[in-house]
Every structure is written in C-alpha cells, then in structure tokens.
C-alpha positions as CSV (number, residue, x, y, z in Angstrom):
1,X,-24.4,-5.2,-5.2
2,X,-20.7,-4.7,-5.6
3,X,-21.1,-5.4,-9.8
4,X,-23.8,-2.6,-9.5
5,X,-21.1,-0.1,-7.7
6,X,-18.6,-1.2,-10.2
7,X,-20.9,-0.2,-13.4
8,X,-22.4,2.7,-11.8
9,X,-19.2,4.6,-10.3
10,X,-16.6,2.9,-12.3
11,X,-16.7,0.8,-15.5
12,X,-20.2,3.2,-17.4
13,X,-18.5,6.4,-16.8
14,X,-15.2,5.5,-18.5
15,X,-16.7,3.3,-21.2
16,X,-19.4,6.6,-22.1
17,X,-16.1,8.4,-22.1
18,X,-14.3,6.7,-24.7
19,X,-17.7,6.4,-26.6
20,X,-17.7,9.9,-26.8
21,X,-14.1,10.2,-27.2
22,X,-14.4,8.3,-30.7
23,X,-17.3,10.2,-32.1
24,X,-15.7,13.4,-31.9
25,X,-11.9,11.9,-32.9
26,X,-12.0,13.1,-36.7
27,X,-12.4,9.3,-38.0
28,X,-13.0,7.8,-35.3
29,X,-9.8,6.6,-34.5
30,X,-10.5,4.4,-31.4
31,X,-6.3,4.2,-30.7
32,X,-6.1,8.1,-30.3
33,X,-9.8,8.1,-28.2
34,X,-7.7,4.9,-26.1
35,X,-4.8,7.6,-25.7
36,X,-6.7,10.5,-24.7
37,X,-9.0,8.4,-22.0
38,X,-5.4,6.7,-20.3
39,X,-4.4,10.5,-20.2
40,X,-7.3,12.2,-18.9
41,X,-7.6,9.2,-16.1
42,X,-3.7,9.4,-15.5
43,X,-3.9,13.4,-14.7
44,X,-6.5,12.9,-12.6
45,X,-4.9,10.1,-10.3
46,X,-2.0,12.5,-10.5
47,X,-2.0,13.9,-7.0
48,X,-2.5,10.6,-5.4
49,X,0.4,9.1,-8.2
50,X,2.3,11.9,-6.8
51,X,1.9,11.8,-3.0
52,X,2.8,7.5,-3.6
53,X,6.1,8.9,-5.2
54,X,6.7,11.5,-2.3
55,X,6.0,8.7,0.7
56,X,8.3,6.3,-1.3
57,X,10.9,9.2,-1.6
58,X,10.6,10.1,2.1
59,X,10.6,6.5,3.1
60,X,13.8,6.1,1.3
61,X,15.6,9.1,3.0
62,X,14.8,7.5,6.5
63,X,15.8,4.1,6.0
64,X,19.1,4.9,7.5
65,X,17.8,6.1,10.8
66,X,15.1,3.1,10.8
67,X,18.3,0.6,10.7
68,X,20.0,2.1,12.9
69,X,16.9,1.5,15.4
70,X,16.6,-2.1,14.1
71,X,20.6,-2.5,15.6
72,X,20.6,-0.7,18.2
73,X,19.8,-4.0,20.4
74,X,16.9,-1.9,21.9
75,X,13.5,-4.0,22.9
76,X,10.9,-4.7,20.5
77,X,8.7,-2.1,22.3
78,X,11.1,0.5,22.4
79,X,12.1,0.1,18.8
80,X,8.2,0.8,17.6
81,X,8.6,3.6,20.1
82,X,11.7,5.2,18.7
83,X,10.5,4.5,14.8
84,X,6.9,6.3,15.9
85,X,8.7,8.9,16.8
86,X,11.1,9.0,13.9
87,X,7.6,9.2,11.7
88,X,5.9,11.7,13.8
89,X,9.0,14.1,13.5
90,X,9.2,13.9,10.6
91,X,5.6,13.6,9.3
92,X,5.6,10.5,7.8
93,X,3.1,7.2,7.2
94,X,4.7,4.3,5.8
95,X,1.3,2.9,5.0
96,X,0.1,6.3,2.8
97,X,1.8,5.2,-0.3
98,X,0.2,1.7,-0.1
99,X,-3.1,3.0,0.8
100,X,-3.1,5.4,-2.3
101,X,-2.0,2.7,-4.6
102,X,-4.9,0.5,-3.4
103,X,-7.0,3.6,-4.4
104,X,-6.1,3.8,-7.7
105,X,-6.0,0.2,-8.4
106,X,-9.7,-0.4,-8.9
107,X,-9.6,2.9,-11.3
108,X,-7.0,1.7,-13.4
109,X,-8.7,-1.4,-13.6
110,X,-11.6,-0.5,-14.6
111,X,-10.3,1.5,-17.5
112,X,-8.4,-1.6,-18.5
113,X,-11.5,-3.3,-18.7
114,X,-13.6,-0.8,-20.6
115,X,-10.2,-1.0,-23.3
116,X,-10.6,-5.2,-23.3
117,X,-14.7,-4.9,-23.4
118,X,-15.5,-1.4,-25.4
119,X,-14.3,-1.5,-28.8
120,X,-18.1,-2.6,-29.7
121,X,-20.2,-0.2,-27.9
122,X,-23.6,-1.8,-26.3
123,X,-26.3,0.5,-25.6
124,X,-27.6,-0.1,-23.4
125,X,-24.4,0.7,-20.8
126,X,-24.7,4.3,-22.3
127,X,-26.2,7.1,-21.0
128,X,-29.2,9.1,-22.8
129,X,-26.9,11.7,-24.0
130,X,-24.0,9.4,-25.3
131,X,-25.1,7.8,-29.0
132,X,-23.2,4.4,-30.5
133,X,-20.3,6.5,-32.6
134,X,-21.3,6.5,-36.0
135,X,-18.0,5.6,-37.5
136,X,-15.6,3.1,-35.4
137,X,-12.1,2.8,-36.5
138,X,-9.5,0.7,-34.9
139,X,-6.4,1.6,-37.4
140,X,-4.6,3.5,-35.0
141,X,-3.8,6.2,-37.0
142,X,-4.4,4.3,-40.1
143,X,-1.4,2.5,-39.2
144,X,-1.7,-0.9,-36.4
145,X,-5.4,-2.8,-36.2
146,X,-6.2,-2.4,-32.2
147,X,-9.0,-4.7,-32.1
148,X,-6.6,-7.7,-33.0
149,X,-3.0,-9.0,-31.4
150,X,0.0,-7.0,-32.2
151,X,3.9,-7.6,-31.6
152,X,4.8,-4.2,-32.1
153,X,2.6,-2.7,-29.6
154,X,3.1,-5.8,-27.5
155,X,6.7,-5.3,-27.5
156,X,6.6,-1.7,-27.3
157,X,4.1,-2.3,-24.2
158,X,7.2,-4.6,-22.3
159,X,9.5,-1.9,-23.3
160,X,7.5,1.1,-22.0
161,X,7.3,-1.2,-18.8
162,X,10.6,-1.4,-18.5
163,X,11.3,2.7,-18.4
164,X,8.6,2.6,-15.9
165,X,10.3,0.5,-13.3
166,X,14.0,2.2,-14.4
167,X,12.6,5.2,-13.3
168,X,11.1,4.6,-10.3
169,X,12.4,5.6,-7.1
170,X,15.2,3.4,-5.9
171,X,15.5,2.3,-1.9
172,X,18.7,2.7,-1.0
173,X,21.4,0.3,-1.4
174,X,23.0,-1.9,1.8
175,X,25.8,0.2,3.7
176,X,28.7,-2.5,2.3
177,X,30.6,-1.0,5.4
178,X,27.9,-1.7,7.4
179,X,29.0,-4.9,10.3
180,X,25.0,-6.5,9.5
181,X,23.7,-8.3,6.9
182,X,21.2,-7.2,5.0
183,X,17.9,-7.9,6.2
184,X,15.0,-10.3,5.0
185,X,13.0,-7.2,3.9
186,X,16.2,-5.4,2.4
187,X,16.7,-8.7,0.8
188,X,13.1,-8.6,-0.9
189,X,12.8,-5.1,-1.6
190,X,15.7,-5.9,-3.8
191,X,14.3,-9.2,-5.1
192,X,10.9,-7.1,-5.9
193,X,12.3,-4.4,-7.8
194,X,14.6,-6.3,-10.0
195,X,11.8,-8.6,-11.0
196,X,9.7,-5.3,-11.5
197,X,12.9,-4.1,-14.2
198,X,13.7,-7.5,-15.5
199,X,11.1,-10.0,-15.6
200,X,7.5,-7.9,-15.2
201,X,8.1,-6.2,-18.7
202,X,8.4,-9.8,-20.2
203,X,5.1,-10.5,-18.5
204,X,3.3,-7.4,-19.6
205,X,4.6,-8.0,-22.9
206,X,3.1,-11.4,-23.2
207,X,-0.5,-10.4,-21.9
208,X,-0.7,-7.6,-24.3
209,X,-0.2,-9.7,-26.9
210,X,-2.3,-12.3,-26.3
211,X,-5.5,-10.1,-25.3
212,X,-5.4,-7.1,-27.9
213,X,-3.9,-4.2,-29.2
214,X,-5.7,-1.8,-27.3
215,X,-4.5,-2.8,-23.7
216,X,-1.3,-2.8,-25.4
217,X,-1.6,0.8,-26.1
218,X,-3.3,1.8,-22.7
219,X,-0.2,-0.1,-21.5
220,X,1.9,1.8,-23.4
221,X,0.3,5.5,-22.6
222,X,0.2,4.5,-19.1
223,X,3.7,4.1,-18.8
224,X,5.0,6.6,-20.6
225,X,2.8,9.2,-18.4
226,X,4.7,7.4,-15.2
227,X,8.1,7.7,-16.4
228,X,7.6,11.5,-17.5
229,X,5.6,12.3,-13.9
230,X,8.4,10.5,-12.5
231,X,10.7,12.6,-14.1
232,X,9.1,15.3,-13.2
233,X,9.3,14.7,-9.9
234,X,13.1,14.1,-9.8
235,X,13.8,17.8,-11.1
236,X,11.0,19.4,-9.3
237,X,9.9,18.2,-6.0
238,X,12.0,19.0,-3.2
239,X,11.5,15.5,-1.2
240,X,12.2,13.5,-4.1
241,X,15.3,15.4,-4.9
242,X,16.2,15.2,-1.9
243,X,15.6,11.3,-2.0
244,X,17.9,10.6,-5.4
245,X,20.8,13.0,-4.3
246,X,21.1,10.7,-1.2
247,X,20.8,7.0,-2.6
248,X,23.6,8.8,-5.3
C-alpha cells in the first residue's frame, strides 16, 4: 500500500520528469536534466524551505527570553505557562520548522532515488505520453561520466555541504556573563551544528562517491540552491535579519 503511494505520488512523477528532461536537453545530457529536476523540486519546496528558515530565525531571537524563564526558579507549570505565552505573543511554533522539514524529507528523497535508480529508464514506470529518450548521455557536459564514481564531484559534493551548514542560521551563543551554565540542550545544539560544518560534509562526501556521480551532483545543486536561498534570506527577510544582527 505504502510502495503504491510512493510510486504513484512520489518516485513516477519525478522519474517521468527527468525522462522527459533528457529527451529535450540537446544531447541528452543526463547531468544538466539531473540539474534542472534538483532545481525545479528545490523552487517548489521553497516556501516551506523558507518558512523552516524564518521559525529557526524567530526561534533564535527568543532564546534569550526562553532562558530567562528556564532561571527564573518558577515551577515547571508556570514556566510552560510563561513560554506559551512568550509563543503566542509573538506568533510562534517551535515545532513548525520540524514539521516542514519532515515534509520535505520524503520529497527529497524520492528525487534522490529516482537520480540512484533512473539513469536506465524502464518502461514501464512511464506514463503513455513520456517515451524512453532516444539518446542518453551521462558526460556531464561532455566533461565527468555520471553513471560511474567520481572524486571531483564527490569532493565538490562535501564541499558544497559544507557552505550549506556555514550558512545556515546560527543559535545564539551562551551569555559568557551569564551566572548558569550552559544547558544540556545548549550544549547539543552546539554539538549538532559543528558536526553538521565539520564532520557531515566528510560523510556526504564519502556516499557520493561510493554510489554515483549523479547523487553527487544532485548533492551538489541541492546545496548550492540552500546556501543562495539562505542568502537570500539574510539580505531580504525582515525576521531573519533581524535574527543575524542579534546573534552579531
């Protein structure tokens, strides 16, 4: 049942896509039609991308008052009263970011999938209208073979992942003047994000290399489109401004 949902609503839709993607790329360059899907899929998870950006922003600019809750020696009931309240005023779930995250994840997944599986196009798993391309070629612009394991684009994959988690937003650091100690989940936000900078690129690196160029690349475009929506977000929207001029 669930496989069924998958193929149906998922995993046929984006695989027809980048079938139809390469057999109107001029060659048939399977790494630009790889590019142009990751794109496509990444604009159109943009608002949700976006909105996890905003509720990470906001969460960052209300840490301080959520500490100062956490030390004020109040009761355990009157501190979830008092940080209620502190995300009612200001409109705020702490849970949206997650929830849009989980959203995307089966998406992104799928697409990775379609990029590990669809280089040989079956038949059968397209639609009427979508034919097998006539011409299928995985020389990224005559350049790097897709189809088979590549350092460059391995390494350029860990790089890539590395800007990603560089630009991301930041939680703000522990008040050094502050009388407490940082707490356990101060502690392992901060444990989190420097594996995420330091050690995940390493990671990504490694299974991009040992799978195939292709994920490499949809690694690649993937990140890139992060760090510039990211980017965007810094210079444009007013919560996430707001959010890096105060962990500054």
């Amino acid at each position: 049942m669930l496989s069924n949902i998958w193929n149906a609503v998922l995993y046929k839709p984006l695989l027809n896509a980048l079938a139809f993607l390469v057999s109107v790329i001029p060659g048939g360059d399977v790494g630009l039609a790889v590019v142009i899907l990751t794109i496509l899929v990444k604009v159109v998870l943009f608002p949700l991308s976006q909105k996890s950006i905003e509720g990470q922003a906001q969460m960052n600019i209300l840490t301080p008052e959520l500490n100062k809750i956490k030390n004020s020696g109040a009761s355990k009931e009157e501190q979830a009263r008092l940080t209620f309240e502190l995300y009612k005023k200001h409109n705020t779930n702490p849970f949206s970011g997650c929830l849009l995250v989980l959203i995307q994840i089966p998406i992104i997944f799928a697409l990775y999938y379609v990029f590990v599986k669809g280089l040989s196009f079956d038949s059968g798993l397209l639609y009427s209208f979508i034919h097998i391309p006539d011409h299928i070629n995985s020389m990224f612009l005559g350049i790097l073979d897709i189809s088979q394991k590549s350092i460059i684009l391995a390494v350029l994959a860990g790089v890539s992942q590395f800007l990603q988690a560089y630009y991301m937003p930041k939680p703000p650091a522990h008040d050094s003047n502050s009388k407490s100690s940082p707490s356990f989940s101060d502690s392992m936000t901060k444990s989190l994000n420097t594996q995420m900078k330091y050690i995940f690129p390493f990671i990504v690196a490694f299974i991009a290399y040992r799978i195939s160029g292709a994920v490499a690349l949809y690694w690649i475009t993937s990140n890139l489109f992060m760090v510039g929506q990211q980017i965007y977000a810094k210079r444009k929207d007013p919560i996430v401004i707001e959010a890096v001029k105060y962990i500054e």
